[in-house]
C-alpha positions in Angstrom: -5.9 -23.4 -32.1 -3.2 -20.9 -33.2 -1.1 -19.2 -30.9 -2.2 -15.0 -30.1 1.0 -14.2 -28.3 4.0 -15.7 -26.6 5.4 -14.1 -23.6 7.6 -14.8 -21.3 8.1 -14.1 -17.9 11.3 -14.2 -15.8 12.2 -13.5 -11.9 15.9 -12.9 -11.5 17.7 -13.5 -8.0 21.3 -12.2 -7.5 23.5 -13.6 -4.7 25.9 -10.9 -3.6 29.6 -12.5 -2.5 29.5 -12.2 0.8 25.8 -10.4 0.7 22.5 -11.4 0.5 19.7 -12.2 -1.9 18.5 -9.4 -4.1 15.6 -8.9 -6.5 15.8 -6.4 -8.8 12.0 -3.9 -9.0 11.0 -1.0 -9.6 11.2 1.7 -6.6 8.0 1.5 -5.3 6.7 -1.3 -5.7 4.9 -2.6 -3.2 4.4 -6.4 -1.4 2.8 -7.9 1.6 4.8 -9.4 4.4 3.7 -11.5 6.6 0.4 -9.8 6.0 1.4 -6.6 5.9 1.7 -4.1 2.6 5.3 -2.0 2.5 6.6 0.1 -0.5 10.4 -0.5 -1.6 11.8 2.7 -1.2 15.1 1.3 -3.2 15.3 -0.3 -6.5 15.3 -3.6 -4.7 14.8 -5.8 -2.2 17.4 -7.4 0.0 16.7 -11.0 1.4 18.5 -12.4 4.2 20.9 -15.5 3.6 23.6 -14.9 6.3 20.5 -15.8 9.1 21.7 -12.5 11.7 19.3 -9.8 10.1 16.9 -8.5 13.2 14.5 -7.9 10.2 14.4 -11.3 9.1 14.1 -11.9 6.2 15.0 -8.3 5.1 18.3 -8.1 5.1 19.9 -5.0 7.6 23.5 -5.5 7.3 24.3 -7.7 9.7 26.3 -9.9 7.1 29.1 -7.6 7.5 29.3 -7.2 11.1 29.8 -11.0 11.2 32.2 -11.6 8.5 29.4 -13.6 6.5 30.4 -15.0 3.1 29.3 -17.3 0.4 30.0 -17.1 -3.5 28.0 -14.4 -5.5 25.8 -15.4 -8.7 22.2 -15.5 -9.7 19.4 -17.5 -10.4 16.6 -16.8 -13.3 13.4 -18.3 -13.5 11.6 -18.3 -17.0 7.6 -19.4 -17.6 6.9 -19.4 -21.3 2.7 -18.9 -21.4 1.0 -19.3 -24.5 -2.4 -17.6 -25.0 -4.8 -19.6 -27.8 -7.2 -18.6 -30.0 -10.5 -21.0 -29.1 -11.8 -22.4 -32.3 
């Protein structure tokens, strides 16, 4: 078999200091939570790690009303796929 392509997709996850989780897409694109479909209407998507958001697990802010913090940084996930010629 010889290899057609190699590509390789990643997911990156910032931590803000004192903030919460944030993925990085495209304005408008669009997920299910909880069964329900919503459209980013930012270039992102805030996740709760403080555990105060009412919108759980959105994040709404409420890491700065209570003086949240934690260290800042980010995590990236890479899959290397490898699509074959049969033969």
């Amino acid at each position: 078999m010889v290899p057609l392509y190699h590509e390789v997709m990643s997911l990156k996850i910032r931590f803000r200091p004192d903030g919460p989780l944030v993925l990085d897409l495209p304005e408008g694109t669009t997920f299910e939570l909880n069964g329900e479909t919503q459209t980013l209407t930012r270039a992102h998507l805030a996740l709760c790690r403080c555990g105060h958001s009412e919108r759980k697990p959105l994040c709404d802010g409420s890491h700065r009303k209570i003086g949240f913090q934690a260290a800042g940084g980010e995590l990236i996930v890479r899959e290397a796929s490898t699509e074959q010629l049969g033969g």
